[in-house]
C-alpha positions as CSV (number, residue, x, y, z in Angstrom):
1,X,7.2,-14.6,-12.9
2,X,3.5,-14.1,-11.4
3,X,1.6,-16.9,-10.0
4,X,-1.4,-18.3,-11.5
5,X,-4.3,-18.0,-9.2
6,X,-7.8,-18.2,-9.8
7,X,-7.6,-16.9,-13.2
8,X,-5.4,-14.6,-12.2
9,X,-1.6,-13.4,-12.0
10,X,-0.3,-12.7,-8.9
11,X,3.1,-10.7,-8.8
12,X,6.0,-11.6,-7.0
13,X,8.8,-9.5,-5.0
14,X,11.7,-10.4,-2.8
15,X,13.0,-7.8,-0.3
16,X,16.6,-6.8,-1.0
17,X,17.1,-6.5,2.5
18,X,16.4,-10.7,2.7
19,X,18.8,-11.9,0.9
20,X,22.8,-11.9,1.4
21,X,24.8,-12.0,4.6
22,X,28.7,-10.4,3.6
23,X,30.1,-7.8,1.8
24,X,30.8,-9.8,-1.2
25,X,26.8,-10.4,-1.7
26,X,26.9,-6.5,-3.6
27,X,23.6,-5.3,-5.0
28,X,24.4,-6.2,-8.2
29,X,24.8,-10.0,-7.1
30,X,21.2,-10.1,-5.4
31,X,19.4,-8.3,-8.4
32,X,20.8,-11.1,-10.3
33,X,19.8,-14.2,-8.6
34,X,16.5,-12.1,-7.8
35,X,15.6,-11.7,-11.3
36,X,17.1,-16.0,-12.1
37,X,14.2,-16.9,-9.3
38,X,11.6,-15.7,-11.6
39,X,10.3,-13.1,-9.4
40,X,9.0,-9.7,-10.9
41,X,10.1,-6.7,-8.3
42,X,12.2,-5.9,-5.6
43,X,11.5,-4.1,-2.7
44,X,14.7,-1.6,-2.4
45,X,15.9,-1.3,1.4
46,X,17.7,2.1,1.8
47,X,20.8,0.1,3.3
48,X,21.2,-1.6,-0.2
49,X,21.2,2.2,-1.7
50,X,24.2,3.1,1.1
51,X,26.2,-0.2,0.6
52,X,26.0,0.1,-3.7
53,X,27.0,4.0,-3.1
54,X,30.2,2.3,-0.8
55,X,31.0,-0.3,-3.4
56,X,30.5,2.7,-6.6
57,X,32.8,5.3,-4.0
58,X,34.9,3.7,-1.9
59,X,32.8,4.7,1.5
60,X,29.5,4.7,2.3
61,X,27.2,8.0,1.9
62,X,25.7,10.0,4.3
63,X,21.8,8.9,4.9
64,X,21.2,12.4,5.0
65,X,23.3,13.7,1.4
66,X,20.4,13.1,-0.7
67,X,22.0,14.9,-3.6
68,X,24.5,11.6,-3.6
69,X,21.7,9.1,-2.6
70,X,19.6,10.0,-5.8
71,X,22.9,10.0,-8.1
72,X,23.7,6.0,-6.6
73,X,19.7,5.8,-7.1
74,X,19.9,6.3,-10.8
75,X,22.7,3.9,-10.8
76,X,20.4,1.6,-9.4
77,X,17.6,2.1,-11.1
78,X,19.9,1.1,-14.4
79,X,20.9,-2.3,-12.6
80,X,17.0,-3.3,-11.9
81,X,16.3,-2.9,-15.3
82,X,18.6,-4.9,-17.0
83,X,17.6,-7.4,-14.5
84,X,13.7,-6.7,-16.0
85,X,12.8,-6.1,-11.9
86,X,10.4,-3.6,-10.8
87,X,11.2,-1.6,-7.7
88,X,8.0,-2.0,-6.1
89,X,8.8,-0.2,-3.3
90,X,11.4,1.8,-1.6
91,X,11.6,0.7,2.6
92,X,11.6,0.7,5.4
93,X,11.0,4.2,6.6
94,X,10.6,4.5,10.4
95,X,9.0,6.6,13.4
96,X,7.7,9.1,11.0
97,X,4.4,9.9,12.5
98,X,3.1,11.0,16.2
99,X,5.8,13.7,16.9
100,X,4.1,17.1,18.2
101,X,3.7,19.8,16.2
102,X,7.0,22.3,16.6
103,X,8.8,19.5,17.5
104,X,12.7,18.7,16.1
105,X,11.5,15.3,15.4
106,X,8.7,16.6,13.9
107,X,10.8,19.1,11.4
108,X,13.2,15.6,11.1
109,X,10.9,13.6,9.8
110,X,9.1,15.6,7.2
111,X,12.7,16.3,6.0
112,X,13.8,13.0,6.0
113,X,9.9,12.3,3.7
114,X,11.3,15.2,1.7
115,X,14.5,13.2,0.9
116,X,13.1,9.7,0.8
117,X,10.5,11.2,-2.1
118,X,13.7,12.5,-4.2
119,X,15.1,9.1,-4.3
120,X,12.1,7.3,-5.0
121,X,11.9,9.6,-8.1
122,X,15.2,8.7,-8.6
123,X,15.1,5.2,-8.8
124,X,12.0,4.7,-10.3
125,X,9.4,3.4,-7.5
126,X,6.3,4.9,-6.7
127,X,5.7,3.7,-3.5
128,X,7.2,4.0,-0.1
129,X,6.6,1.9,2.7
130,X,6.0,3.0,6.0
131,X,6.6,1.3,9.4
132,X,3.9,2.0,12.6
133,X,6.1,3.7,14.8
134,X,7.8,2.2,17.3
135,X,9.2,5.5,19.1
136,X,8.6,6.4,22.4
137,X,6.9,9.8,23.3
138,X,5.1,10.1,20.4
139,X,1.3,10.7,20.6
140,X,-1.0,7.6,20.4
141,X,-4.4,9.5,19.2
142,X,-5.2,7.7,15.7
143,X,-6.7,11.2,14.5
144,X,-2.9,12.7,15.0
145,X,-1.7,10.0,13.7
146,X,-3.7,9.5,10.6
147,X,-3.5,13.6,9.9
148,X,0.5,12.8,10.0
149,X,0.0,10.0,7.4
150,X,-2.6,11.8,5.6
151,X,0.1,15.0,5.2
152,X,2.5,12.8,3.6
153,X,-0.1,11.0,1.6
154,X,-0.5,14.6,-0.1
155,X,3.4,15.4,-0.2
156,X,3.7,11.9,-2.4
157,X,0.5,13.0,-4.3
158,X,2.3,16.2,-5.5
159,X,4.9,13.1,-7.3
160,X,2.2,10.7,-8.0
161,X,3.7,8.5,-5.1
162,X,2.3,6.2,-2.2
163,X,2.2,5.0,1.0
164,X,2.2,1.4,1.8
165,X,1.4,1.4,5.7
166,X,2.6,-1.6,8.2
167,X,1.6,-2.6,11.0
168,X,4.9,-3.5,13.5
169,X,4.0,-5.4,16.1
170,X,5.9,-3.9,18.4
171,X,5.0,-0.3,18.0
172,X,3.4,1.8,19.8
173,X,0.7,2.7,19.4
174,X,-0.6,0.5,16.3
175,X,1.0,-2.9,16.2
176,X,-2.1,-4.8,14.7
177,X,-3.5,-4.3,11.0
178,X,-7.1,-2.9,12.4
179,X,-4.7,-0.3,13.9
180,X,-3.4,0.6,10.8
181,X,-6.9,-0.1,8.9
182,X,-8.1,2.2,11.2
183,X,-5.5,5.0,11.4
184,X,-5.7,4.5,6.8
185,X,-9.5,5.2,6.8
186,X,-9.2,8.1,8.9
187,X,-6.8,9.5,6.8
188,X,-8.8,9.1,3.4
189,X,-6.0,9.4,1.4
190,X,-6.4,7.5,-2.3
191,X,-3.0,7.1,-2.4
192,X,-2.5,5.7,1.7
193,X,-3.1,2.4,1.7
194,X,-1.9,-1.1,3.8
195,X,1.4,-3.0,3.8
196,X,-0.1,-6.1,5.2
197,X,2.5,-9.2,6.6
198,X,1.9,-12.3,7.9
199,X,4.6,-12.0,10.5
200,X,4.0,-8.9,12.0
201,X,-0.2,-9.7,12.2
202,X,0.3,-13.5,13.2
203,X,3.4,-12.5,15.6
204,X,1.6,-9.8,17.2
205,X,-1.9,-11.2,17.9
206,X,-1.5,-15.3,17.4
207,X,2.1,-16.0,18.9
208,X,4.7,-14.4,21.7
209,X,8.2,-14.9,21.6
210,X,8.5,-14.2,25.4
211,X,6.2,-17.5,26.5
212,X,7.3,-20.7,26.5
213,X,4.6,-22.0,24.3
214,X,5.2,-19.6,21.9
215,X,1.6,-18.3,22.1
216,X,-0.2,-15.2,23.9
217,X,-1.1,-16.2,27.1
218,X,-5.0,-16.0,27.0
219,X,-5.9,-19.5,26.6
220,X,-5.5,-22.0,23.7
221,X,-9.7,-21.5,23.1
222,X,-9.7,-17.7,23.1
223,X,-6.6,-17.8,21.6
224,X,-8.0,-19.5,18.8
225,X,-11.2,-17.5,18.8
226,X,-10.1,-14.1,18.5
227,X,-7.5,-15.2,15.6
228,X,-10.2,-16.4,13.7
229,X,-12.6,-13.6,14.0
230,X,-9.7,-11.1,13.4
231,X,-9.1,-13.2,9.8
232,X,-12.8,-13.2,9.6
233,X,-12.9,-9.4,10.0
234,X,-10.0,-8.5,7.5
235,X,-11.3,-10.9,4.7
236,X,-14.8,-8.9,5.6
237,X,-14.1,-5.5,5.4
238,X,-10.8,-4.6,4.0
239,X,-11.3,-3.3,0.4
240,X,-8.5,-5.6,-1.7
241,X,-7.7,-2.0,-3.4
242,X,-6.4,-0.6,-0.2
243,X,-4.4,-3.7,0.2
244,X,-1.1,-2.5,-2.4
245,X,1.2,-5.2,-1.2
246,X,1.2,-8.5,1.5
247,X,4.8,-9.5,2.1
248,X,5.4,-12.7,3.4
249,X,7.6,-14.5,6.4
250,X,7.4,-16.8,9.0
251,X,8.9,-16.8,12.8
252,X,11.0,-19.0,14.6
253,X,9.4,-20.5,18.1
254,X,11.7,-19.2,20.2
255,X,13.6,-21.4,22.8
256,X,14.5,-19.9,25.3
257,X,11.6,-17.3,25.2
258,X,13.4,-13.9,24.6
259,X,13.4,-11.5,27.6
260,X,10.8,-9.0,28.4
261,X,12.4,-6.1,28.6
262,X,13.7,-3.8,25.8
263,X,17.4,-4.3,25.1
264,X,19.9,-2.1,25.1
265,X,19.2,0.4,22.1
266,X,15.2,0.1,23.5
267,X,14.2,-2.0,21.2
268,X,11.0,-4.2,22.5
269,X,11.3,-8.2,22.1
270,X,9.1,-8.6,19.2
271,X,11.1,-6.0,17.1
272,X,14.1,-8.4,18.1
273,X,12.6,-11.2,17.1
274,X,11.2,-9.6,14.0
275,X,15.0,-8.3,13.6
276,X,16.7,-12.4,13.2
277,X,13.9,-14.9,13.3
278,X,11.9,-14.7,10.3
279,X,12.4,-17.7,7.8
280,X,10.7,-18.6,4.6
281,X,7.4,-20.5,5.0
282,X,7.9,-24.2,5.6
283,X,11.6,-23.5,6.4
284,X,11.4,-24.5,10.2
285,X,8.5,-21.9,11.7
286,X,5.6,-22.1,13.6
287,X,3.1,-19.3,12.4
288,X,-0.3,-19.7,10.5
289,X,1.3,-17.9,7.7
290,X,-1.1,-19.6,5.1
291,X,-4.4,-18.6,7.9
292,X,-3.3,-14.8,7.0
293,X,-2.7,-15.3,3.2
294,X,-6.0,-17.3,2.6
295,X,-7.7,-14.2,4.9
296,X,-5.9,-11.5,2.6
297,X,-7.1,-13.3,-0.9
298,X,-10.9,-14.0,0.0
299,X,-10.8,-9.9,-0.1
300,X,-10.3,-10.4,-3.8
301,X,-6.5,-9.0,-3.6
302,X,-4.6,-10.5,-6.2
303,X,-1.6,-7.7,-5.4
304,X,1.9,-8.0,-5.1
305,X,3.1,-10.8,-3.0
306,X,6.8,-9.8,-1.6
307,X,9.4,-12.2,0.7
308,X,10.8,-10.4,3.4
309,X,12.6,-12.0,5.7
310,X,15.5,-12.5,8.5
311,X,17.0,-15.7,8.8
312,X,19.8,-15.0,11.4
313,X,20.2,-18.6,12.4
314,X,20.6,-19.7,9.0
315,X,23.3,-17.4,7.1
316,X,24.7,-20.6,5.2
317,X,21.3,-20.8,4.3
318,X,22.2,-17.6,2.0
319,X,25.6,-18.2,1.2
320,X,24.6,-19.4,-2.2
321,X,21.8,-16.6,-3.1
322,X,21.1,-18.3,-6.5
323,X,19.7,-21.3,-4.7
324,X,18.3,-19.2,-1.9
325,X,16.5,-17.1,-4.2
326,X,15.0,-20.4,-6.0
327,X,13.8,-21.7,-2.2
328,X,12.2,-18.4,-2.1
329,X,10.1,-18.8,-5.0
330,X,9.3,-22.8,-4.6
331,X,8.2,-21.9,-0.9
332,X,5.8,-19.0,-2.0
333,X,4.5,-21.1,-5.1
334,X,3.7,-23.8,-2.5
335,X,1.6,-21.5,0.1
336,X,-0.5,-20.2,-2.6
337,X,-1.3,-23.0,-4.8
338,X,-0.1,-25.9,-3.0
């Protein structure tokens, strides 16, 4: 159920993706316990849409057989509302934007947008989230980058779709939201707009998983300062229309700090860390999740408010999702209204 806020009702979502740690833990079992939390929407992951097609056929589908991925998407669609959930939005999809022009990866991913739109139809969401990229060899100029974004902007216009654009703070080029803000108003797309988290803003520019103290290593003052004046700056000049969702997650101080380096698949520290450390708000993490919220309100966005997170140290945590789902809910309720 929305929560009451200042005269208004503020609408609630829970990532699919957040919830559930087996096999057993179907689809079907999370739109339940979902929908028994009180909370209005789901955001669909597309590995939720390939694990219900292996449960309805016996194997999991092809990622790339959209024909099959919009039949299980009807399916789907049919479970959600008997649940009365809204599919807010479909994620996450990745390292769409930056490739050069003539490019395979290019041709891939505008393919891949091609597919992603027909199962959006199918299931019933109108909105699609998309990820800063965090490929390598991809071209860092915001005006190629917002022309990409503005490209698909007008592919999901054709369908009355949009683009919910996060910053990840490990891409590369755009990890922060004034990246994203940026590349969004370059773009000048009605239907582009920002997927705003308080992980991937307060975990990119507050806190480090890769120091000791758990903080960037420019001083506890300017550290300090430049947090403030970036919530200062968002709250300022963001527009709360171009805001269509905040999703909400907290971080693990990490002990030891992680390595440096990419790992083996490439993948930098803060995507690991973004990957298995994320717990619900007052659930044993360190960030100024609440700072970020209260900046993202005094823009007069009374949006969607979605948990997405990735508790890897605490799977019995989610072993009962009935009760994991009700934590959810009580721990949101708290951070906006006390």
């Amino acid at each position: 159920m929305p929560i009451d806020y200042q005269g208004a009702k503020v609408p609630t979502s829970y990532a699919t993706c957040s919830i559930g740690h087996k096999e057993s833990h179907t689809l079907p079992e999370k739109l339940k316990a979902i929908s028994a939390a009180g909370f209005d929407g789901i955001e669909l992951s597309m590995p939720d849409i390939l694990s219900y097609g292996k449960e309805l056929h016996g194997q999991e589908p092809d990622p790339t057989d959209y024909n099959t991925l919009v039949t299980i998407s009807k399916a789907i669609k049919s479970l959600t509302e008997a649940q009365n959930l809204k599919i807010l939005m479909l994620q996450p999809f990745a390292n769409f934007e930056g490739w050069s022009k003539g490019s395979k990866e290019r041709e891939d991913a505008f393919t891949r947008a091609r597919g992603w739109i027909r199962v959006m139809q199918a299931v019933g969401t109108d909105m699609l989230q998309v990820g800063s990229s965090d490929a390598t060899g991809i071209i860092g100029d915001f005006d190629v980058l917002a022309a990409d974004l503005a490209e698909l902007a007008d592919l999901c216009a054709e369908k009355g779709l949009m683009i919910a654009y996060e910053n990840w703070c490990w891409a590369t080029h755009a990890p922060d939201w004034k990246d994203v803000w940026t590349i969004v108003k370059k773009a000048n797309r009605t239907n582009l707009g920002l997927c705003l988290d308080t992980f991937q803003s307060a975990g990119g520019e507050w806190a480090d998983p890769r120091t000791t103290s758990g903080l960037r290593e420019e001083g506890e003052a300017d550290l300090q300062g430049k947090w403030r004046e970036s919530l200062r700056e968002l709250a300022a000049t963001v527009p709360p229309e171009k805001i269509f969702l905040l999703q909400i997650s907290d971080a693990y101080k990490m002990d030891p700090p992680l390595d440096r380096e990419p790992d083996e698949q490439g993948l930098r520290p803060r995507g690991r860390w973004s990957h298995d450390y994320r717990p619900l708000p007052y659930d044993g993490g360190y960030l100024p999740v609440k700072e970020f919220l209260d900046a993202v309100l005094q823009t007069g966005f009374r949006g969607w408010l979605s948990v997405e997170v990735f508790d890897g140290r605490g799977k019995e945590k989610y072993e009962d999702m009935g009760k994991y789902s009700e934590k959810a809910m009580a721990s949101l309720r708290k951070l906006v209204i006390g």
